[in-house]
N, C-alpha and C positions, 0 to 999 in steps of 0.2 A: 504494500500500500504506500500511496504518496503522502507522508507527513511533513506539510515546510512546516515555516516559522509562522507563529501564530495559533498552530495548534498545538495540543496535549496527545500526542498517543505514550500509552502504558512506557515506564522506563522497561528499556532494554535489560538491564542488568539484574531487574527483578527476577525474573526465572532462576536466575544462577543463584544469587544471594540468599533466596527464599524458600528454595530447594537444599539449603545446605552445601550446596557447589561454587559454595565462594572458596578464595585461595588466599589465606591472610598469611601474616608471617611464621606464626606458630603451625601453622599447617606444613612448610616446606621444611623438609630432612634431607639429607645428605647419609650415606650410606658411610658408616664408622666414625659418625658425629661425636664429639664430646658435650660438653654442658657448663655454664659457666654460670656463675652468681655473683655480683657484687656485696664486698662486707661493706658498710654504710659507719658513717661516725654517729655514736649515740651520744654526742654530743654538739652545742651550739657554736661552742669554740675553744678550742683545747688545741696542743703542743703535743706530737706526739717524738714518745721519747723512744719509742723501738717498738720492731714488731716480731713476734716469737711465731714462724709459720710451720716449724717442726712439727708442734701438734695436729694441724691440719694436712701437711702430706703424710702423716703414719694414718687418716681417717682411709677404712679399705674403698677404694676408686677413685682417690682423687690423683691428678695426674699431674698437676701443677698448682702453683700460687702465687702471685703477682703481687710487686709492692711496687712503689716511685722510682727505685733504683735499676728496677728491669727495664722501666719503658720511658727514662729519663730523658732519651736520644731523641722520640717524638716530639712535635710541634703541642702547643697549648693549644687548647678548647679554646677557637677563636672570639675576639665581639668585633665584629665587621661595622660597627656603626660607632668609635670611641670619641666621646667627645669632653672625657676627662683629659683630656692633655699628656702629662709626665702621670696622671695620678691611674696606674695602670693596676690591674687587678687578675693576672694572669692563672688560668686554670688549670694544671695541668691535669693530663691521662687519670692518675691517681696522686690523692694527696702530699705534697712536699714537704714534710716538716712541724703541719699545720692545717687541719679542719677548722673550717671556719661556718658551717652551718649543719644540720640533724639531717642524713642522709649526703652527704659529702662523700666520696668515693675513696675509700681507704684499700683497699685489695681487691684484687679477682682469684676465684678459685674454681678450678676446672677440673671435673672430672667425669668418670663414666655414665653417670645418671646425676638428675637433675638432684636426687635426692643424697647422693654422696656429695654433691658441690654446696648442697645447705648445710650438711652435717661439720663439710669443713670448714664451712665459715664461720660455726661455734666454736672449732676449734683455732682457730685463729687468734691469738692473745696480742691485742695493743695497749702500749703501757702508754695512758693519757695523762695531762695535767690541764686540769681544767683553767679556763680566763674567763675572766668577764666577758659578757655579754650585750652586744644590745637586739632586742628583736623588734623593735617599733622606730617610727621614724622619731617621734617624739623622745624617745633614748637614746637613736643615734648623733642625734642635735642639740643636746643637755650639752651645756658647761662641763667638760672634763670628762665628755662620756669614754668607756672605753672602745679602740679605735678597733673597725675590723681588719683594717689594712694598715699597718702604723709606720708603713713606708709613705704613704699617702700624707701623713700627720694630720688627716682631715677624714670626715665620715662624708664630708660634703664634697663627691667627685667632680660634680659639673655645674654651670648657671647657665641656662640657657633661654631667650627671649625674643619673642619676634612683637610685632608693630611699636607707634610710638607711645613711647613711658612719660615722658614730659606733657604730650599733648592730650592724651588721657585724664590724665590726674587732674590737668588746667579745668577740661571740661568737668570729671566727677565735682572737685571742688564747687563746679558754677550751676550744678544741679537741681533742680526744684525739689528733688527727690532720688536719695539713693540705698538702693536696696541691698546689705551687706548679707553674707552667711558664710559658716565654714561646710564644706562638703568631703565627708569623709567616701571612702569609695573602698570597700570593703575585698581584702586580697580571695582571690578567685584560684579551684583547680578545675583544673579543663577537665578530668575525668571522661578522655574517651572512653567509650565501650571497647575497644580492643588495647589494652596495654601496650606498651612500647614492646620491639622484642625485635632481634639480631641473626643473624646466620653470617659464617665469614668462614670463608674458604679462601684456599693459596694454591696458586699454581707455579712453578718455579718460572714457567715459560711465557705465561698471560699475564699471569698476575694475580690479584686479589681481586675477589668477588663475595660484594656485601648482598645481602637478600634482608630487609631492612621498613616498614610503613611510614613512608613520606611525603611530605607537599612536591616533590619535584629531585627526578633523580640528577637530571644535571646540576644543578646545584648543591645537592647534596655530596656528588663526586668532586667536584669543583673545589669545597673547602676543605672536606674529607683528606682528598687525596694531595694535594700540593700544602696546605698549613698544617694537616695535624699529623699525617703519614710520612708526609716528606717523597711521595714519588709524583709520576708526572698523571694528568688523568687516565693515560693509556692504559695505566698499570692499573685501574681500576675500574671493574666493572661493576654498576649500583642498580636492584634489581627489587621493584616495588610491585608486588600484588594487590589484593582486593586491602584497602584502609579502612578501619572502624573506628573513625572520625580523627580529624585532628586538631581543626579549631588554632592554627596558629603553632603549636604547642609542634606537631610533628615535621615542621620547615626546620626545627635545627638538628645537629650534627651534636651527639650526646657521648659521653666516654666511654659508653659500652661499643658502639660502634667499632671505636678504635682501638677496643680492648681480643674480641672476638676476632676481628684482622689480625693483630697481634700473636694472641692466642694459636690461629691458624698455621701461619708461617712457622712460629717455633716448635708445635707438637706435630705438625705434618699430617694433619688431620682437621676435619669442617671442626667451628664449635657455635653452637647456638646459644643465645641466652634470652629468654622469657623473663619479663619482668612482671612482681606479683602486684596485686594494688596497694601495696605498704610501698613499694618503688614508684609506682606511679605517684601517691600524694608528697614522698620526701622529696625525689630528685626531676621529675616531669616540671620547667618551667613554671609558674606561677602566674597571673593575669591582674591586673587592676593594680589595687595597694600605691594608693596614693590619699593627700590630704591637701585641700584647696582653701585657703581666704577668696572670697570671689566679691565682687560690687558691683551695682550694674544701676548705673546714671538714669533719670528722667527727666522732662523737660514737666510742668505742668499738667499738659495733654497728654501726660506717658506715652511720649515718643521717647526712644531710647539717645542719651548723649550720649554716653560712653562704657564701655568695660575695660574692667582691670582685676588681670585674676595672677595669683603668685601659686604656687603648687610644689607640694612636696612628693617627690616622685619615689618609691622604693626598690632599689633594683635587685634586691638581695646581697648575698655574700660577692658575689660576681658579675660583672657586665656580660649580661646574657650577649645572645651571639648578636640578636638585633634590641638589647635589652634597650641599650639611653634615648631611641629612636623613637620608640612608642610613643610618650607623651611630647615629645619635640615636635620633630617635623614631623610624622606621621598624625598622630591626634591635634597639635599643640595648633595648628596652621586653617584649622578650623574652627574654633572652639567657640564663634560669635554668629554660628548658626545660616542662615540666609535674612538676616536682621539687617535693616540700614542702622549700622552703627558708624557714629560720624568718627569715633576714637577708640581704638582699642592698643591694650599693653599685654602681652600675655608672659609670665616669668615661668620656670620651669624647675626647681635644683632636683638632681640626682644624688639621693641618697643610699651610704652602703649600710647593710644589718646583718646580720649571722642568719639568715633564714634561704629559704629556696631562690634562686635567681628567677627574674622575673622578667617575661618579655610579651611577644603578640598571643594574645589572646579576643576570639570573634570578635572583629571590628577595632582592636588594635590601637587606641586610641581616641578612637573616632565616640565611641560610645561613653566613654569619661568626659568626655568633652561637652556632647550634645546633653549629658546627664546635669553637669556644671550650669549650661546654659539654661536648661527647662526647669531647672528649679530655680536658677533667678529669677525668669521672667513668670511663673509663677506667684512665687512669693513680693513680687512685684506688684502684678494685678490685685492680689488682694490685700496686700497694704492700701495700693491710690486708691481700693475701692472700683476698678475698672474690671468688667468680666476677661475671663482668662481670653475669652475668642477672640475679641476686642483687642486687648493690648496687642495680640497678634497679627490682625490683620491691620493695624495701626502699625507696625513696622515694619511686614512682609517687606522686600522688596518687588516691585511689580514686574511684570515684561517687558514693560520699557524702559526700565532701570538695567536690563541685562545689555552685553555683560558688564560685570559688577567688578573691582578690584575689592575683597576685604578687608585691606590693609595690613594683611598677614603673609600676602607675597601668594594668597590664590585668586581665579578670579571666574567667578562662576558666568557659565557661559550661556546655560538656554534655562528657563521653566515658566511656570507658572504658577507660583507659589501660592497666591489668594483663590486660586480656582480648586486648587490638590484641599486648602482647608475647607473650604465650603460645601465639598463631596464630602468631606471625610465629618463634618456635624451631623451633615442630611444621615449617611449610614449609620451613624450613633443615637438617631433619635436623640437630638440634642433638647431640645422642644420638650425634650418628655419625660425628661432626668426630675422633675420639681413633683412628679405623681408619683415616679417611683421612689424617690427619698422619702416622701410620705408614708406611703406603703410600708416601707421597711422600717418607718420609724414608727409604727403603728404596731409592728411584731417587737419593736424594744430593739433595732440592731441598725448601726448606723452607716448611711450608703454615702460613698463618696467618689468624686469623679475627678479625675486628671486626664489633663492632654498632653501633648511633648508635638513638638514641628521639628523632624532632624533634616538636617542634611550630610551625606558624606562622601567624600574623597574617595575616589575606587578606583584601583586598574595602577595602584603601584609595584616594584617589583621588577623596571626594566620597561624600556621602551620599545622591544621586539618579543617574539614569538615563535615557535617553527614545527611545520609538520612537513610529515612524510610521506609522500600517496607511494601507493603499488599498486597494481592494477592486474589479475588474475585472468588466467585465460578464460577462465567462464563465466567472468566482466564484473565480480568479484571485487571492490576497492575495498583494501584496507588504508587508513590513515592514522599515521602515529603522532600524537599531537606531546607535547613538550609539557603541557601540564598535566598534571595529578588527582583522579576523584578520590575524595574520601567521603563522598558517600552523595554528592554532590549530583548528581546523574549526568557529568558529562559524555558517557558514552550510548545517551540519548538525543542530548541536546548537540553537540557535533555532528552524532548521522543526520539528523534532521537539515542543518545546515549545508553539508555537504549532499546529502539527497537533492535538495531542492536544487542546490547549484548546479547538479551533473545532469537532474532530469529525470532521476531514477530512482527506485522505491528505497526506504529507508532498510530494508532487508539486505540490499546489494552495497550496505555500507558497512564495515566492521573498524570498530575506531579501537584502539590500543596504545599501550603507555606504559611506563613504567619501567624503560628497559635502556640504557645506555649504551650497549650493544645496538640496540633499532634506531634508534634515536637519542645522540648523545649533545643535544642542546634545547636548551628552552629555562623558562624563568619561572616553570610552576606555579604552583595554585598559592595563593594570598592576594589578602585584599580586594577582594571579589574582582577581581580582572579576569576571571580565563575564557567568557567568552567573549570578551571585548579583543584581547590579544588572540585567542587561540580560535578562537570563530574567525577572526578576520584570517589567521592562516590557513583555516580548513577552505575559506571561501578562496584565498590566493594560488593554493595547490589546486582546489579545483578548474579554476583556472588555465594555470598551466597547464595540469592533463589537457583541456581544451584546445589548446594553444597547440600542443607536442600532436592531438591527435589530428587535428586539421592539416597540418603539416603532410602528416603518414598517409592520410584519407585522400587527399590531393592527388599525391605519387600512386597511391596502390589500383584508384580511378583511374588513373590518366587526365583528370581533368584540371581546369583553372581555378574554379573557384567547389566549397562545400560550403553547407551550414548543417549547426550542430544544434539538435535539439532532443533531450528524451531520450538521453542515451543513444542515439544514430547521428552520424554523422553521413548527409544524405548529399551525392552533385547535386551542385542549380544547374535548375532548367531539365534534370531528369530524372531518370528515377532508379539509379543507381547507389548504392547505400552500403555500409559497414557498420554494424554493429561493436559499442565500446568490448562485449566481448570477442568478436573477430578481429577486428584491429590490435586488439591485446593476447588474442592466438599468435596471429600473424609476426608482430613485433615482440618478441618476451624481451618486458620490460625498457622498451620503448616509450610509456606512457609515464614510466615511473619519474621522479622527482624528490627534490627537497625544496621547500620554497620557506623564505623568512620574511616574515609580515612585519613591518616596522614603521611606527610613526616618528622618529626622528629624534623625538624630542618626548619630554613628560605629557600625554596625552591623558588625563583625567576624564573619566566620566563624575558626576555629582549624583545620585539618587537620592530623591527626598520624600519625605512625605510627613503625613500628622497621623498619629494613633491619639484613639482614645481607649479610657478604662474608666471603667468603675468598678467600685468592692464594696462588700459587704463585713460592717465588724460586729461580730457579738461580742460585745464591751462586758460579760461576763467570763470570755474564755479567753477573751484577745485574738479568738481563729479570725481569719482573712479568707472570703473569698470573694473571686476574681467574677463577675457574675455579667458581666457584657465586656466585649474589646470585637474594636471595630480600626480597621485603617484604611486611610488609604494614600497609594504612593504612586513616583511618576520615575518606572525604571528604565523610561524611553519604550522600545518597539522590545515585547514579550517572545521569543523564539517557542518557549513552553509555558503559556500559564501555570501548569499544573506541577511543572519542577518548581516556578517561581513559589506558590503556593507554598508548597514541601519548607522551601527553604527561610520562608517568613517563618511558620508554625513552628520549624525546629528554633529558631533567633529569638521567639519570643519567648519558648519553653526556656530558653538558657538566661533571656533577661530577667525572667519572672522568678527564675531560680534565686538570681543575684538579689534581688530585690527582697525575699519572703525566708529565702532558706539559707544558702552558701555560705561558708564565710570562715577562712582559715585561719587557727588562733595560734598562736606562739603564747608561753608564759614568759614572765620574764627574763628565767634564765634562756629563753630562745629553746626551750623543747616543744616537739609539733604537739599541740593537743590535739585536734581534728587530723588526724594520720590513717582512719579508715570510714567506711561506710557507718561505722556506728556511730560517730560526733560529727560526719561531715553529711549534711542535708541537700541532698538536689531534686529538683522537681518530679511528682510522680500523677500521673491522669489525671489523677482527681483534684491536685491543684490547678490547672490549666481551666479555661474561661470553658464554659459548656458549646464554646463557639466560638471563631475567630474571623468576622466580617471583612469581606477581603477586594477591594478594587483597587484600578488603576486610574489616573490621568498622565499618559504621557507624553513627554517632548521629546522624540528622537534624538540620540548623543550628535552632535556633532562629529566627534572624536574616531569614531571609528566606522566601517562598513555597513555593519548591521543595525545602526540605531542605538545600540543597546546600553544600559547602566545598570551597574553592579547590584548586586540584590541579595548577597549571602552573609550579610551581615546585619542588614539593614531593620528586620524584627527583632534583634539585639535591643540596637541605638536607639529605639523605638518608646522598647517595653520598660524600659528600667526608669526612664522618665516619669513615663503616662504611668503607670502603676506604683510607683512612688507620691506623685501626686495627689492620683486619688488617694493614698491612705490619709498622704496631711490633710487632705479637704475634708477627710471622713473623721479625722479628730481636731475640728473645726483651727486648721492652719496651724497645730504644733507642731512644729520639726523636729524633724528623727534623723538616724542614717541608717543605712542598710545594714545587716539582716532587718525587716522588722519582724523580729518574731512576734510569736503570741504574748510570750512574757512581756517583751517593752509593749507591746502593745496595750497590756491588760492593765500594766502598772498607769501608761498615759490616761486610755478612759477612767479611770479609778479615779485619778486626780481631776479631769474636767468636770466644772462645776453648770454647765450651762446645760439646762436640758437639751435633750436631744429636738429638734425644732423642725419639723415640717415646711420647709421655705416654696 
């Protein structure tokens, strides 16, 4: 069947997934594999004075054991984004001398079964000395705090600032009205459903080959192999199956990686390592954990004069691989929404603490940012006394204000910002929030409603893209595209694109990935770019095919002129014709290509839109729920509604999560308290809205081929707003910050003295 763009047929990939015929990492074996386990420091930050591994090689099957001193000759656990200067924070393989946060990499132990490499890392003796501590940002900025890096002589590695600070502060100063708050932003684990997990084989002749779940194997070989291996990319091949999510988290390059390689080469045998969910929540990245002063100016008429927001950023023990980036340039560069703001400052510091390294996690920025701004402009509105709708479409920018510079060095190029909100009231039953708060204030439980208007940044990552066609005698196209699904359905949404382009049923397209053997370039899945980069390659290659067959069709005619439609390429003027699988009989591999799709330059899509929420409190139990959520966004021209769909529903689930449940606690001395499913909470059905009202208005991207703007983050940046707002509004405008649990929640209605009011 013909599926272009614009329509929903079922994802391809379901049959395989849903059938049990997925192929994740833990799934792939090698025949006389070993097994390997990371020993972890059970401590925040300790000196380690020696390590006794005698006991664990006399444990029966262990084969090996790894300390700093064996893998001392490899490169450090890179951060590609450093914008501390001298004040450097280097990672190595395994521990140097020094753990510096709870789950820190102290040895690897390898042996015959998975279960002799746990037993040795009991027997593993390291003799620690404990240090102080800090595990908050507010500890690691104390007067005389103790330092994590004390080469640094500072906990504060970096300051980072875009727009101007003088002219800001001129305007807040001159303000009729200015709206201040602190925004705490509660540290986040990505908690895929598939664990991290490794396979590394050595070949003396090829080289090393990782079998590994990542956002992108070129990239992943890229650092892998020339900063932490030390060979060239040839010598590695990086080799990605079916992903069970990655949300950011699975784009970097972690020390099991390089440890399993290692392992490989010395015992001359594969070794795998599975990681269990105690590794997942110590050593898996970390998301959010930041704390914001934020202000947000008014004229009178609550039009907006200025913001000025300083932010404390936390990056953990270590500068992740794209740790300092996150709230900088990636989120920082946004952070004043699609608002005509005449001044904006935005300050940024990067702080270190003995805890997990910290870096992209869904939306990466972008979502601390749009969260910063919808509760000012919030708490705004109902300070002047102006409806939340109101102050917004009182500073939307309009259509013909685009495009727009925001004075933060972006500059938003197409929409229609007052039209996306006026859909998205009418879907909310805006009109009709004042019956149901009655209602519900009638049963005794208090209803409250919040909005959020985001916009965000999408398609970073690289200014190019590349696919692969081949083209099968029995007209068969496979296309290997350069980014990576984790669960994302791009090997629906790419056949569909290249369908449409070649003319031919979406059957006759097989798209694949994941293999640096097949395809050893491309800039992978983040930031919701792949089909803005990697659609416009699958459209570019099909192309080409076009281009190479007309060519061939020409000669093997005899004629002057073809044209190509529907898979045939037919003479003008008669009626002579070859079929894409004749032609691809005739020429093996003739058809075939590489083609790289490239805008030159930073080519951004914007996606925006307004959600709303409302919830429900029973001010006796403090539960929360989520009882309408309605949005709607403008992600340019849709290729799949029903992927788009998917991928809101999963965004919101993750914001809803940040917002009610999540939320990763260190005690003082920096030990994890939330280290498993049992203290760490994330969303399950029955917290999620009985519904999720879902349209579009869109403005075609300028930016690329297809129209298109990013979409896989965007119910994130959304939710965490609108559903934090409703709760303030449902405890008539007390501010909270995230988790709200039931408890702060129970304790807040306890204290409010205003009946519950009918409005």
């Amino acid at each position: 069947m013909k599926f272009g763009a614009g329509q929903s047929p079922r994802r391809v990939e379901d049959v395989r997934l849903l059938t049990g015929h997925g192929q994740f990492t833990d799934d792939v074996s090698r025949p006389g594999q070993l097994y390997g386990a990371t020993l972890r420091s059970p401590y925040g930050h300790a000196e380690i004075r020696g390590i006794d591994t005698a006991g664990a090689l006399a444990v029966p099957g262990v084969v090996a054991v790894y300390t700093h001193a064996d893998v001392a000759d490899y490169g450090d656990i890179p951060c590609l984004v450093p914008l501390s200067g001298d004040k450097l924070t280097p990672r190595p393989m395994l521990a140097n001398g020094r753990v510096r946060f709870v789950g820190d990499a102290v040895a690897f132990v390898v042996a015959e079964t998975r279960e002799a490499a746990r037993a040795g890392l009991d027997a593993v003796e390291v003799d620690y000395a404990d240090l102080p501590a800090v595990a908050s940002i507010e500890a690691a900025i104390a007067p005389d705090a103790p330092l994590v890096w004390p080469e640094a002589g500072t906990n504060l590695l970096f300051d980072w600032q875009a727009g101007d600070g003088a002219a800001a502060r001129a305007a807040l100063d001159g303000s009729a009205h200015v709206t201040r708050l602190r925004v705490v932003q509660n540290r986040i684990a990505p908690t895929s459903m598939e664990v991290r997990a490794a396979l590394g084989d050595y070949d003396a002749e090829t080289g090393f080959t990782l079998v590994t779940g990542s956002q992108g194997v070129a990239g992943m070989r890229g650092v892998l192999a020339g900063m932490v291996m030390k060979v060239t990319p040839e010598q590695l091949r990086v080799i990605t199956h079916d992903v069970g999510g990655g949300f950011g988290m699975k784009t970097f390059v972690y020390q099991e990686y390089g440890l399993v390689l290692h392992a490989a080469r010395a015992l001359g045998r594969p070794v795998k390592w599975t990681g269990e969910r105690g590794d997942a929540f110590q050593s898996d990245t970390h998301g959010r954990a930041m704390v914001s002063d934020a202000a947000l100016g008014f004229d009178a008429e609550g039009r907006i004069t200025a913001l000025v927001v300083e932010t404390w950023s936390d990056l953990g023990a270590y500068q992740s691989q794209y740790g300092p980036a996150i709230q900088t340039v990636a989120g920082g560069t946004i952070i004043g929404g699609v608002y005509r703001i005449p001044a904006i400052h935005n300050v940024v510091h990067g702080v270190a603490t003995n805890t997990t390294p910290v870096d992209a996690y869904r939306g990466a920025g972008r979502p601390e940012s749009a969260y910063i701004m919808e509760r000012l402009v919030e708490a705004g509105a109902h300070q002047l006394g102006i409806g939340v709708d109101e102050i917004r479409r009182t500073n939307l920018l309009t259509p013909d204000e685009l495009p727009h510079a925001n004075g933060l060095g972006l500059t938003f190029d197409i929409g229609n910002f007052p039209a996306v909100l006026d859909a998205a009231l009418k879907q909310a039953d805006w009109a009709g929030f004042p019956a149901r708060k009655a209602e519900a204030a009638a049963r005794g439980k208090r209803l409250g409603r919040g909005m959020a208007y985001y916009v965000e940044i999408a398609g970073g990552g690289g200014t190019d893209e590349f696919a692969d066609v081949r083209v099968a005698a029995d007209g068969m196209v496979e296309m290997a595209v350069g980014t990576q699904s984790n669960g994302q359905g791009h090997e629906t949404a790419y056949a569909q694109v290249t369908a449409e382009r070649l003319g031919i049923p979406m059957e006759q397209v097989r798209i694949v990935q994941g293999d640096t053997d097949r395809l050893d370039q491309g800039n992978g899945t983040g930031g919701s770019r792949s089909l803005a980069f990697g659609g416009g390659a699958c459209l570019l290659a099909s192309d080409e095919v076009i281009a190479r067959g007309t060519e061939l069709a020409r000669a093997d005619l005899g004629v002057d002129a073809v044209d190509y439609a529907d898979g045939v390429w037919k003479a003008r003027g008669g009626n002579a014709s070859l079929s894409l699988a004749e032609l691809a009989s005739r020429h093996p591999g003739g058809l075939d290509g590489r083609s790289r799709y490239s805008t030159g330059k930073p080519a951004p899509t914007f996606p925006n839109g307004c959600h709303v929420a409302e919830i429900e409190l029973d001010p006796d139990t403090g539960m929360v729920a989520v009882t309408r959520y309605s949005l709607v966004d403008d992600f340019g021209k849709l290729v799949n509604p029903m992927l788009v769909q998917g991928q809101i529903h999963g965004g919101v689930a993750q914001g809803l999560g940040q917002v009610l449940l999540e939320n990763i606690v260190y005690s003082d001395d920096a030990q994890l308290v939330t280290g498993s499913f049992m203290d760490y909470g994330v969303p399950r059905a029955d917290n999620m809205p009985p519904a999720i009202l879902f349209d579009t208005r869109g403005t075609p991207s300028p930016t690329n081929p297809l129209g298109v703007k990013g979409c896989g983050e965007a119910g994130t940046i959304g939710a965490m707003p609108s559903i934090m707002n409703a709760i303030i509004d449902a405890l008539d405008g007390t501010q909270l910050e995230m988790p709200a649990t039931p408890e702060k929640l129970w304790q807040i209605a306890r204290s409010l003295t205003l009946p519950i009011a009918a409005e």
